[in-house]
C-alpha positions in Angstrom: -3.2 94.6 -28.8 -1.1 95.5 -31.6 1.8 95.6 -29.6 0.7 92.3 -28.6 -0.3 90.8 -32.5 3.5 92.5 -33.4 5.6 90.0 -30.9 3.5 87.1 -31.8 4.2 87.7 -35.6 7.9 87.6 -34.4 7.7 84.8 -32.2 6.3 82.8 -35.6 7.9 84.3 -37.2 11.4 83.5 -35.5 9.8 79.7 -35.1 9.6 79.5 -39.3 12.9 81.0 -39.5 14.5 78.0 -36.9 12.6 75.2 -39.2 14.1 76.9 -42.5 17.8 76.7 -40.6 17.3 72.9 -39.8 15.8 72.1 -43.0 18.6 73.6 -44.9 21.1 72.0 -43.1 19.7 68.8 -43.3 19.3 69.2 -46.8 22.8 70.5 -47.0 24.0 67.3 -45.2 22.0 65.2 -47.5 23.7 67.0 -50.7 27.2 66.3 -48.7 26.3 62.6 -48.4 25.6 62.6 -52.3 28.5 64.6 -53.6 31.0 62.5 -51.6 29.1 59.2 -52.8 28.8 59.6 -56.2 32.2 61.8 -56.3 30.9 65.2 -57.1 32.6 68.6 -56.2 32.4 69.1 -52.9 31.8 73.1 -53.8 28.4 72.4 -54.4 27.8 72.6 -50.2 29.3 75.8 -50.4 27.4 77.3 -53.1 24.3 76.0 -51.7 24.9 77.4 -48.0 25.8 80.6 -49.5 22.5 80.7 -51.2 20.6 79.0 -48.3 21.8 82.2 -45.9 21.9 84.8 -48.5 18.2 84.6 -48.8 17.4 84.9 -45.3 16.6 88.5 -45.5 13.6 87.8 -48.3 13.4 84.8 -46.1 12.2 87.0 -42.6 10.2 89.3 -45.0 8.4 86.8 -46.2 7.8 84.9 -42.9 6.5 87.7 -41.1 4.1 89.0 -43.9 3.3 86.0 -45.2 -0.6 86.0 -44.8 -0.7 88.6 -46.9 2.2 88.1 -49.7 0.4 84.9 -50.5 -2.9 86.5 -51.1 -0.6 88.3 -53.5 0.0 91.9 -51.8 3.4 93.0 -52.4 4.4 96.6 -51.0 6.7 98.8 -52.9 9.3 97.7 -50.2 9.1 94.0 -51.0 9.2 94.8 -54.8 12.7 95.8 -54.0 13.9 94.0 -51.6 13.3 90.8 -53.1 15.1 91.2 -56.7 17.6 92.6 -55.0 18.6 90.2 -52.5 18.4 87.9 -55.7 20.6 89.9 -57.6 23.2 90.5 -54.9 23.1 87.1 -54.2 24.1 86.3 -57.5 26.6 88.4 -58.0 28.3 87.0 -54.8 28.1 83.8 -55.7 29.6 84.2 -59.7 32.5 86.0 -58.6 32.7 83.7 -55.1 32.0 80.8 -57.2 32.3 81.5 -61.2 36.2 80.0 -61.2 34.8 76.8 -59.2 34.8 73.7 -60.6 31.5 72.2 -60.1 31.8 68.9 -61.5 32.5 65.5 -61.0 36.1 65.2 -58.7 37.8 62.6 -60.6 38.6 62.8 -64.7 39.3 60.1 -66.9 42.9 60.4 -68.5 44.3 59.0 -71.3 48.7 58.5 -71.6 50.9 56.3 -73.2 52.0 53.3 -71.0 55.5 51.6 -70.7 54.7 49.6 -73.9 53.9 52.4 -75.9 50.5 52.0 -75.3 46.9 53.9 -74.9 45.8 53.5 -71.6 43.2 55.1 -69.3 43.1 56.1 -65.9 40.4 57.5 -63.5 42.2 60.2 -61.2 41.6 62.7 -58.6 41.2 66.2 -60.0 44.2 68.6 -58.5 41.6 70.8 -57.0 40.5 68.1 -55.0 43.2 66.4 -53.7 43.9 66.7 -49.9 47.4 68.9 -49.5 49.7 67.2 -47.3 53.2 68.2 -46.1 55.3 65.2 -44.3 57.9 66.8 -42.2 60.9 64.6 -40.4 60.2 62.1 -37.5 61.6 63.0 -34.5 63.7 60.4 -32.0 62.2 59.9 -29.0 65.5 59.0 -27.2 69.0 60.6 -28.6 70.2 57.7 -31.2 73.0 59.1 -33.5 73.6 55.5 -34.7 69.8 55.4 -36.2 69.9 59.4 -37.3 69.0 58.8 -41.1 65.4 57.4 -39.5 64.4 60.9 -39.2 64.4 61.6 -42.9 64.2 57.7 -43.8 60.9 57.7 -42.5 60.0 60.7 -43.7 60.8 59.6 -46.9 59.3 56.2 -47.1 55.7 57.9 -46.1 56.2 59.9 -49.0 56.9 57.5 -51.3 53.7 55.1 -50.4 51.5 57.9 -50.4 52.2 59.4 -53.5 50.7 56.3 -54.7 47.2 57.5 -53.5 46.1 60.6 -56.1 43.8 61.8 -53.9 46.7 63.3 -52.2 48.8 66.0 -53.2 51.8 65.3 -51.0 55.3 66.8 -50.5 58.3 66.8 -47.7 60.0 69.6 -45.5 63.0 70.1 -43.3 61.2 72.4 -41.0 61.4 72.1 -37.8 59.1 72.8 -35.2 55.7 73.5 -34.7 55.3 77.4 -35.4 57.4 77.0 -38.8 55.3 73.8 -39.5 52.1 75.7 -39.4 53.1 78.6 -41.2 54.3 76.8 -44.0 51.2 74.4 -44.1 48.8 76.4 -43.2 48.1 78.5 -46.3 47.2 75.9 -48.6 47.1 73.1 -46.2 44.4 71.7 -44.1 46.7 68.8 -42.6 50.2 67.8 -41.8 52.0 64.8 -40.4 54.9 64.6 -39.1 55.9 62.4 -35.8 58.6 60.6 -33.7 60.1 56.9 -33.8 61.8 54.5 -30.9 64.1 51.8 -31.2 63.6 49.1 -28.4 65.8 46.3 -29.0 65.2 44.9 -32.5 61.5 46.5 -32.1 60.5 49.5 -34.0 58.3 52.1 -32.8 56.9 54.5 -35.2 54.2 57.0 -34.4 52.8 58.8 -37.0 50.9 62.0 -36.1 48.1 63.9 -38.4 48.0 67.1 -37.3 45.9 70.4 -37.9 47.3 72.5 -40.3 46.3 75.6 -38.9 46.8 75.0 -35.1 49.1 72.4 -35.3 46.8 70.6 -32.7 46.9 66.5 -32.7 44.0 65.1 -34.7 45.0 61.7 -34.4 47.8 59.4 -33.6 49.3 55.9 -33.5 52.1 53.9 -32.3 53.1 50.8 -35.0 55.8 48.5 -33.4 57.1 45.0 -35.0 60.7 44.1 -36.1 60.3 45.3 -40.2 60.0 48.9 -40.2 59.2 48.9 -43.8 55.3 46.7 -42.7 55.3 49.1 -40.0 55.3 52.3 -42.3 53.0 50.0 -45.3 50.2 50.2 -41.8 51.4 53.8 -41.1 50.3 55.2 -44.4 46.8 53.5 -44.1 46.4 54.8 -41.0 47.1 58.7 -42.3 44.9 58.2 -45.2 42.1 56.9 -43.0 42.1 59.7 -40.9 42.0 62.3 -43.4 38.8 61.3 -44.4 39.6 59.0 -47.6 37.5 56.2 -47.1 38.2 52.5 -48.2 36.1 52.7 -51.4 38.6 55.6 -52.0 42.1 54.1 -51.1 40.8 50.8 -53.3 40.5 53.3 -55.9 44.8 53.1 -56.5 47.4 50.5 -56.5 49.6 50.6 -52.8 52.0 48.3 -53.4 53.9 47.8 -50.2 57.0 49.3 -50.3 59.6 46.5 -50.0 57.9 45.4 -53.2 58.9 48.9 -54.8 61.2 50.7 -52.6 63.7 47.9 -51.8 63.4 45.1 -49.4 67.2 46.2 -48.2 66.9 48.2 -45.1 70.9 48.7 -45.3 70.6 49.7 -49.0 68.0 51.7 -48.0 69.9 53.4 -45.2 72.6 54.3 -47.6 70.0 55.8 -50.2 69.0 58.4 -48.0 72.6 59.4 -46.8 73.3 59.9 -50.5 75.3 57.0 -50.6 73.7 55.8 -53.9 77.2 53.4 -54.9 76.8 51.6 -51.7 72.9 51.4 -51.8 73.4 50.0 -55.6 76.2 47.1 -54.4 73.5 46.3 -51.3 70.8 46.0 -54.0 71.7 45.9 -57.4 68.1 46.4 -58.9 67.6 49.3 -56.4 65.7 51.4 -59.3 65.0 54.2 -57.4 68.6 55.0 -55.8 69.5 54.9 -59.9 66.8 57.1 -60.4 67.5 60.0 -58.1 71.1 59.5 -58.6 70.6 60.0 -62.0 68.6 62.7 -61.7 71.0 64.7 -59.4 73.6 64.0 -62.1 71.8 65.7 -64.8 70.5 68.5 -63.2 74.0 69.3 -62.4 75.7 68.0 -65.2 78.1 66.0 -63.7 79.2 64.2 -66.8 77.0 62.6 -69.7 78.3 59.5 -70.2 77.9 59.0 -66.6 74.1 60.3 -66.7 72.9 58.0 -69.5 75.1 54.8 -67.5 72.3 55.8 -64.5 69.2 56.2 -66.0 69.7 53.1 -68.4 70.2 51.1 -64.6 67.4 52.8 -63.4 65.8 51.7 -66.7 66.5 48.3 -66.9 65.2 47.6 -63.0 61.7 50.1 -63.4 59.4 47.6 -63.9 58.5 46.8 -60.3 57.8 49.7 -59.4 54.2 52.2 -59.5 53.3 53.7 -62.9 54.7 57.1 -62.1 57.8 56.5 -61.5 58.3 54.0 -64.7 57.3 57.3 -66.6 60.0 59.3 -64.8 61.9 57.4 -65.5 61.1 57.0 -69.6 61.1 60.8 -69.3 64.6 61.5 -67.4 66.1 58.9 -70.1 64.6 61.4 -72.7 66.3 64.1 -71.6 69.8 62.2 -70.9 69.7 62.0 -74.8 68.2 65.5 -75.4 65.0 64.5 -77.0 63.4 67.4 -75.8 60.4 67.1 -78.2 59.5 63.5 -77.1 60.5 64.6 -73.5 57.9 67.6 -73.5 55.4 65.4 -75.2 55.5 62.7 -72.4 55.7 65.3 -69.6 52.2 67.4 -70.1 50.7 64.0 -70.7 52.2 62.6 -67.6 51.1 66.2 -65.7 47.6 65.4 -66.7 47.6 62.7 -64.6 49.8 63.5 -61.6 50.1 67.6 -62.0 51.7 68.6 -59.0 54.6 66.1 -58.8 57.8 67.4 -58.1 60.0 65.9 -60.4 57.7 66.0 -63.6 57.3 69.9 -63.2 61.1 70.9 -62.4 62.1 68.3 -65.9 59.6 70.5 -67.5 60.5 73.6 -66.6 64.2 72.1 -67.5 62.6 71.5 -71.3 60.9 75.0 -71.4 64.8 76.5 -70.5 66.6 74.3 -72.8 64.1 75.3 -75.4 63.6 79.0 -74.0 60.1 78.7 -74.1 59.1 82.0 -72.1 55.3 82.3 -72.9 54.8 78.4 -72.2 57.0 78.7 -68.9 55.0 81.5 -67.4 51.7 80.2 -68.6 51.7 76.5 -67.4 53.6 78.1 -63.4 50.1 80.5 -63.6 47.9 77.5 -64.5 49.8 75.4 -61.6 49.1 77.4 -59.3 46.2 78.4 -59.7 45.3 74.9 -59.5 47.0 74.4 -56.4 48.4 77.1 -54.5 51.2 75.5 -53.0 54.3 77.1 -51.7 56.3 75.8 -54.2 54.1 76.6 -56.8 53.9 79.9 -55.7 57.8 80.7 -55.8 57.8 78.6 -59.4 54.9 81.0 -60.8 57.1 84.3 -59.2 60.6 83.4 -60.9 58.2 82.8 -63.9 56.5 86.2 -63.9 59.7 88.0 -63.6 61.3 85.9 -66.5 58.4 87.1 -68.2 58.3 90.5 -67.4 55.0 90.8 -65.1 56.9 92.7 -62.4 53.7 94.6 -61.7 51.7 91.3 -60.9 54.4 89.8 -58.7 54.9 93.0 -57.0 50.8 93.3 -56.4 50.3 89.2 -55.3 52.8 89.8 -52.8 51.1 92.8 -51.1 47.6 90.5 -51.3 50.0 87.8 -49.6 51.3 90.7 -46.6 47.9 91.5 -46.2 46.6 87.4 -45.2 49.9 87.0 -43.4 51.0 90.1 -41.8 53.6 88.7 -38.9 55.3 86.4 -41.5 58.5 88.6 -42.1 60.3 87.4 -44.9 57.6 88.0 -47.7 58.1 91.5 -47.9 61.5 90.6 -49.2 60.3 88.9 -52.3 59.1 92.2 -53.9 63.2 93.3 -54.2 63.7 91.5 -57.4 60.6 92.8 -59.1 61.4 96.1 -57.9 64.5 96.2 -59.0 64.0 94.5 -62.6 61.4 97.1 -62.9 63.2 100.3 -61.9 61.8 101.6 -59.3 65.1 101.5 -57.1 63.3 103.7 -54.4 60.2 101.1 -53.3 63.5 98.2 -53.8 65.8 100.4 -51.4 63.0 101.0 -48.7 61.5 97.3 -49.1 65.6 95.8 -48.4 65.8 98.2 -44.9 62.7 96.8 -43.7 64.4 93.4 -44.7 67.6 93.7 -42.8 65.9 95.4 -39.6 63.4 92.4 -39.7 66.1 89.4 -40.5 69.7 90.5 -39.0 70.7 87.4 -38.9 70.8 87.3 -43.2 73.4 89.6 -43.0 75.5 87.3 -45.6 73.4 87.3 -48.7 71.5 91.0 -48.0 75.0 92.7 -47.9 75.4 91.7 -51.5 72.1 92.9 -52.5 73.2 96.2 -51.2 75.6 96.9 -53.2 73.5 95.8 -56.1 71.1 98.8 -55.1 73.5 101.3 -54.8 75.0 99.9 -58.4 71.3 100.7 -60.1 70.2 103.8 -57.9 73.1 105.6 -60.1 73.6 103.7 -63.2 70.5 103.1 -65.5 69.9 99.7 -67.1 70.4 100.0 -71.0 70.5 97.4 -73.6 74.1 98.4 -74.5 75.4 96.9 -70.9 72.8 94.2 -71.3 74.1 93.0 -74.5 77.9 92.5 -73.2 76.3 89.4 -71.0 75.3 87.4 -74.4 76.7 84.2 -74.5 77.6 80.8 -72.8 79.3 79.8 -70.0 80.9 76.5 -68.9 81.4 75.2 -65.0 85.1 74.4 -65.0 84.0 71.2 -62.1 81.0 69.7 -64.5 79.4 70.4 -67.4 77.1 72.6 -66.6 76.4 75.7 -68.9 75.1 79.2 -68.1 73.5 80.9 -71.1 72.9 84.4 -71.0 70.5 86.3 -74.0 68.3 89.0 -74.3 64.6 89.2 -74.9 62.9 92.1 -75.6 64.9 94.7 -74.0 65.9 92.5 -70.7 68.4 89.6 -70.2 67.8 86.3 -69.3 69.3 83.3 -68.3 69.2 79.7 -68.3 71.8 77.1 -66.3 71.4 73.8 -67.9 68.8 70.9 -67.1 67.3 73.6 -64.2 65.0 77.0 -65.1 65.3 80.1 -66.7 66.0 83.4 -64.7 65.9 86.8 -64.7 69.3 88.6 -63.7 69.5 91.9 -62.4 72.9 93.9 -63.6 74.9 94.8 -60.6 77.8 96.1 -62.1 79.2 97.0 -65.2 80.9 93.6 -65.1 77.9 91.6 -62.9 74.7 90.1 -63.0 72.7 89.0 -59.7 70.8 85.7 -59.7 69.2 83.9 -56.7 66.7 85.4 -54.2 65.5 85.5 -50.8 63.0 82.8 -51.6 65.5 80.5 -51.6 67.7 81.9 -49.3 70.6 82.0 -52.0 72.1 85.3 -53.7 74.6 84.8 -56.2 76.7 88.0 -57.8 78.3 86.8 -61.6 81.5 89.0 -61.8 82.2 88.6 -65.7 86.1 88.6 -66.2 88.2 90.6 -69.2 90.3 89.3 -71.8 93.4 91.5 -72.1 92.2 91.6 -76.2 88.5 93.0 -74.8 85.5 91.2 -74.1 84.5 88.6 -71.2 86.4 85.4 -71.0 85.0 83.6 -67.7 82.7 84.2 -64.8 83.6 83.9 -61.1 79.9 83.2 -59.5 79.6 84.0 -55.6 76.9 82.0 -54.2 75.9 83.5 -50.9 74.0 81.4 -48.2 72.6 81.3 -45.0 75.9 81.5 -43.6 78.5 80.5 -46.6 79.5 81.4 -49.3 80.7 79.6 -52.5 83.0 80.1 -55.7 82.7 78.7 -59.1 84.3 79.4 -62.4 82.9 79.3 -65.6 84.6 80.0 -69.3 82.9 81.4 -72.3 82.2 78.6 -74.3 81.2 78.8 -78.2 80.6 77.0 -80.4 83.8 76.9 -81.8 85.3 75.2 -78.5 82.3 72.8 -79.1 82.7 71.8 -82.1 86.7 70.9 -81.4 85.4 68.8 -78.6 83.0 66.8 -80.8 85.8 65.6 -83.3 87.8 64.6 -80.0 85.2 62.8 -78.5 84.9 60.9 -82.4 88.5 60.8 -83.1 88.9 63.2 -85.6 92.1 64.3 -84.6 93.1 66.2 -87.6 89.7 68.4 -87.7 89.6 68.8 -83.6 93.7 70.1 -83.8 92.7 72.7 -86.0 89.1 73.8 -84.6 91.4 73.8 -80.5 94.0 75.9 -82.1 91.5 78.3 -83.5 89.5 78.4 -80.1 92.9 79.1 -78.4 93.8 82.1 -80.5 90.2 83.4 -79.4 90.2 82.5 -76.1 94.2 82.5 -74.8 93.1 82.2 -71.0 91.5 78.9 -71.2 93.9 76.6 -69.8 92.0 73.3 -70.4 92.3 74.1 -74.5 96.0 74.0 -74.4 95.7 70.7 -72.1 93.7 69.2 -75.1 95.5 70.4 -77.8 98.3 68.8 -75.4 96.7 65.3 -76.0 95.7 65.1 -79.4 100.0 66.5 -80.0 100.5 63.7 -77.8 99.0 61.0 -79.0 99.1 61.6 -82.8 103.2 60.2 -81.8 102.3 57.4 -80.2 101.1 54.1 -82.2 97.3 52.8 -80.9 99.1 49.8 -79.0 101.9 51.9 -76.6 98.8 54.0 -75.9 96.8 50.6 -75.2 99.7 49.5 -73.1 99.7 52.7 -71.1 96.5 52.3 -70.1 97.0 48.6 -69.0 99.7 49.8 -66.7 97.6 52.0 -64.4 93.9 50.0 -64.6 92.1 48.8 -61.7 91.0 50.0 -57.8 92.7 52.3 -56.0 91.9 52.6 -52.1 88.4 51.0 -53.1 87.6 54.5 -54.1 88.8 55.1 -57.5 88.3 52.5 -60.4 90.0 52.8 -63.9 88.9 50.8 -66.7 89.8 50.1 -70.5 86.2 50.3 -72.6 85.9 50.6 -76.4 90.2 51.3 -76.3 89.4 54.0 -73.8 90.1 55.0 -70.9 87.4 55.5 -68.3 87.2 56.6 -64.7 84.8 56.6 -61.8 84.6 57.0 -58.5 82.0 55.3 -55.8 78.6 57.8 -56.2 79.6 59.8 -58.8 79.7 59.9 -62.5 81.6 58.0 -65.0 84.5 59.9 -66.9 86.3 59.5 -70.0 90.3 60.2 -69.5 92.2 61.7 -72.2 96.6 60.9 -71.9 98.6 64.3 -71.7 101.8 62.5 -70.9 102.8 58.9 -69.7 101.3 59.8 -66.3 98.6 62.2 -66.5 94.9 62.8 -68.0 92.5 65.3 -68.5 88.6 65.2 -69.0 86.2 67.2 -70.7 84.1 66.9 -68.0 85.9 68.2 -66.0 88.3 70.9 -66.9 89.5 71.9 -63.4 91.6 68.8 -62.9 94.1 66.4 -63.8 94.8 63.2 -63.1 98.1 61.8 -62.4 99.6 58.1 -61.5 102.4 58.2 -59.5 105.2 55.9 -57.6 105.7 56.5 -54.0 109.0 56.9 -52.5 108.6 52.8 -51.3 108.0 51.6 -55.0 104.4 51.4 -54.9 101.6 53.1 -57.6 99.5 55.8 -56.4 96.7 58.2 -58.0 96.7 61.6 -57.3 94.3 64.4 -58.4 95.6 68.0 -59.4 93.4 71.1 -59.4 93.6 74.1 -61.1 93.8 76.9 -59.0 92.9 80.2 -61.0 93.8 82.8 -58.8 98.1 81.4 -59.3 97.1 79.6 -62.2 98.8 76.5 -61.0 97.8 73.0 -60.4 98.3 72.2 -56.8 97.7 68.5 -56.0 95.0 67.4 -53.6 95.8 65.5 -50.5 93.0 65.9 -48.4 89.9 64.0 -48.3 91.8 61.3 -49.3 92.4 62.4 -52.7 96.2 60.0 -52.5 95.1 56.8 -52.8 97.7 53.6 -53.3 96.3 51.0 -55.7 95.0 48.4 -54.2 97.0 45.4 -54.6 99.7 46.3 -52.0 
């Protein structure tokens, strides 16, 4: 019988046990109903499953012996049990749950709008938005006439989603479905990518949302008409709907259609993502976003500041059709064209509260934090970033931070926790060279880099570098007497881009301008290694020896995938600033003396002699011959080169790139300050007829050699 009485008690017990399970999860579905209506962290459902089976041991106890625990007879068993299932319980759940935010999944933020005004906005909190990588559209039949469709459409999805802020989106170039997933996959629940036909004048574009783990189909859709931009405005619904954002939700945002914001220029449009940004901006002239991204690629490289602020103010004068956030990038970018970092800064963490992982705010204010060599704020706000959304690119942002900042420990341990999720993806090992070797242990860097070339043989071209970087430090020890011989600045003799080298507390650092800070490693007694495996990129600075001691220039070896590059720079103080100030003003008198003071100090720079060759030039030659020289050699030139009088100067620009002010050296050639590597030259063919030729410094003769290839000749256009 007791045998008997026992199973019963079970079988109740068993039957209570299957009620509790179906109640909870009814009530659980319930609680999911209300969090999604009334927008309230979804981590709530979590939390309360947790606590719904982490009670199921007190839960059985109490089933089982319930007649008698409710007349009130506890055993010394139960005494114990109970609290401590509590107690564990709640312990899990703080440290599971004690970061999490439980609250409401939208915020209220406040910024300053386009007029200068306060203005509010409800948003999605970053924590809640859906992740969502867009990778390129594949062709379903070979079409090398309609290539740029692959990225185009890519693209285009990006742009009308990133309207909607409950998404978090970003683009790839990877291809295929194993790399998909293991990029996506991490942070990811979904990606989309998909493939596109072209029938006739029909369009067919089908856009798949995929799972981010399996890379399995979750839904898909073929769109055809004849307007590929209405096409991709029903595409973009159709993604959104299928990750769960209802219509309540999408109504929440403005979607303007894209011709309305974009451009309503499928030829313009074409050219804009081929880089083509002159041609795109002569198809549509009010194209603000090809002025935009053009003007952004300009400054980030500092291809020339006059050019820069001629962009942006384009960009500016055409923004007001287009969504809030990119008016403010713009407002912001313009900022920085005119170095108002403070205002910048200011408009940037306001703008981040609202849309916190875009792209370009983050990399313009990781530009500000350089330029202003905030270190603390840099490595703080990456931390905060990512831990708000722990993207891949966040994640490779908050590393180079860490090891500007000196955590080399933390990097080194995030990266095993990282090995230890994703053991079969072979290329994070790698990541823990740099820390290694910044911090010293040259041993745990030389093992980690053998694992690294017997796992990736085919980056032999940028390990082999980092080789000889490891043998450099496994027998020379850092100190800050080599560090120190790195201080200074550094100008790109093709744009006017700076490297600054200084040192904070015991280690150098580094900033290249409108980009990040970095962390070198010495390599050399005459190197410094930037660049990592993250990005694929290794670069070696080999600092170069004036014959009266001390470095003069920098010959940086960029090693890729499977190139490499070379690119001069020249110490640049301010001295040789200064002299280029009173040029650029007219101050002839002040800039003769401060360019032949800069050439005493610095004999190897060419490009000082070449201005000090103008101003001597120019100071013998009344305002009006100089005037008249210029009117000789103005206009187009293989419609590829155009030369212009503006202000009594001279100006030059070619289709795409950046607008240049030309200084007179002689009655047929010019130099720039932009641009110290060349000279330009107009010359007469052997038939009569004008030409303009470009001439490049070479630095290995130290010559100028003239450039004929490329199409770098060109006959002016009126024969």
């Amino acid at each position: 019988m007791g045998e008997e009485k026992r199973k019963k008690k079970w079988i109740k017990t068993l039957q209570f046990l299957a009620a509790y399970l179906v109640a909870a999860w009814t009530f659980l579905q319930f609680i999911d109903w209300i969090l999604n209506r009334y927008d309230i962290s979804p981590n709530w459902v979590d939390l309360l499953l947790w606590i719904f089976v982490g009670v199921i041991p007190s839960v059985l106890i109490y089933f089982y012996n319930q007649d008698r625990i409710n007349s009130g007879i506890l055993k010394l068993r139960e005494k114990i049990i109970f609290p401590l299932n509590f107690i564990l319980l709640g312990i899990i759940t703080y440290f599971g749950f004690g970061s999490s935010d439980l609250g409401a999944t939208t915020k209220e933020i406040s910024y300053t709008n386009d007029e200068g005004n306060l203005a509010t906005q409800l948003i999605t909190k970053e924590e809640f938005r859906i992740g969502l990588p867009i990778y390129e559209f594949e062709p379903k039949v070979k079409d090398t006439a309609n290539i740029w469709l692959k990225e185009g459409i890519q693209e285009l999805l990006y742009q009308d989603l990133l309207q909607d802020k409950t998404l978090s989106v970003f683009t790839s170039d990877s291809e295929g479905t194993v790399n998909k997933v293991t990029e996506s996959r991490i942070f990811n629940d979904y990606y989309v990518d998909g493939t596109y036909e072209i029938v006739g004048d029909t369009y067919k574009v089908t856009p798949k949302v995929r799972n981010a783990k399996s890379g399995k189909v979750l839904s898909e859709k073929t769109f055809e008409g004849d307007n590929l931009l209405n096409l991709l405005d029903d595409a973009s619904v159709f993604i959104k709907s299928n990750l769960g954002i209802t219509e309540v939700k999408r109504d929440s945002y403005i979607d303007l259609n894209l011709s309305e914001f974009y451009s309503n220029s499928l030829d313009a449009i074409k050219e804009h993502i081929n880089r083509n940004y002159h041609k795109a901006q002569e198809l549509d002239p009010k194209f603000a976003i090809s002025y935009f991204e053009n003007a952004q690629r300009s400054i980030r490289y500092s291809f020339g500041e006059e050019g820069e602020k001629k962009l942006i103010n384009q960009a500016y004068k055409y923004s007001g059709k287009l969504p809030l956030q990119r008016q403010l990038q713009i407002r912001i970018l313009r900022h920085i064209a005119y170095e108002e970092w403070e205002m910048a800064e200011k408009l940037l963490k306001l703008q981040l509260e609202i849309d916190p992982s875009d792209e370009i705010y983050n990399r313009l204010l990781y530009a500000v934090y350089g330029e202003t060599k905030q270190i603390e704020a840099y490595a703080k706000y990456s931390e905060e970033r990512f831990n708000k959304n722990r993207s891949i690119d966040n994640g490779s942002n908050l590393l180079n931070a860490s090891l500007v900042a000196g955590n080399y420990d933390e990097v080194i341990k995030a990266i095993k926790n990282l090995e230890v999720v994703q053991p079969n993806n072979q290329g994070l090992s790698s990541f823990k060279i740099r820390p290694y070797l910044l911090k010293g242990d040259i041993e745990a860097a030389k093992k980690t880099q053998e694992r690294t070339k017997l796992l990736n043989p085919d980056w032999k071209n940028f390990t082999t570098p980092v080789d000889s970087v490891i043998s450099y430090l496994d027998n020379n020890q850092v100190t800050n007497k080599r560090l120190e011989q790195f201080v200074g600045k550094y100008r790109s003799q093709i744009t006017e881009q700076e490297y600054e080298y200084w040192i904070d507390n015991n280690k150098i650092l580094s900033y290249v301008s409108n980009q990040e800070l970095g962390a070198p490693i010495l390599a050399s007694d005459n190197k410094l290694m930037l660049g990592s495996y993250i990005y694929r990129t290794i670069v070696i600075n080999e600092f170069l020896t004036s014959e009266t001691g001390g470095f003069y220039a920098t010959v940086n070896t960029e090693y890729n995938y499977n190139t490499t590059n070379v690119y001069y720079y020249w110490k640049y103080d301010d001295t040789i600033k200064s002299a280029e100030d009173a040029l650029n003003t007219g101050d002839y008198e002040n800039a003769e003396k401060l360019y032949k003071t800069a050439i005493e100090k610095y004999p190897e720079h060419y490009f000082l002699k070449l201005a000090l060759q103008h101003i001597e030039y120019v100071k013998q030659k009344p305002e009006e011959e100089i005037l008249v020289q210029y009117s000789n050699i103005i206009g187009s030139y293989g419609n590829a080169r155009q030369f212009w009088i503006e202000d009594n100067k001279l100006y030059y620009e070619r289709p795409g790139n950046t607008k240049l002010h030309l200084y007179p050296i002689s009655e047929d050639k010019y130099i720039s300050l932009s641009r110290y590597g060349n000279q330009y030259a107009f010359e007469t063919t052997q038939e009569g007829k004008e030409a303009s030729a470009v001439y490049s410094y070479e630095n290995k003769t130290k010559t100028w050699e003239k450039l004929m290839q490329n199409n770098n000749y060109l006959l002016k256009d009126k024969y």
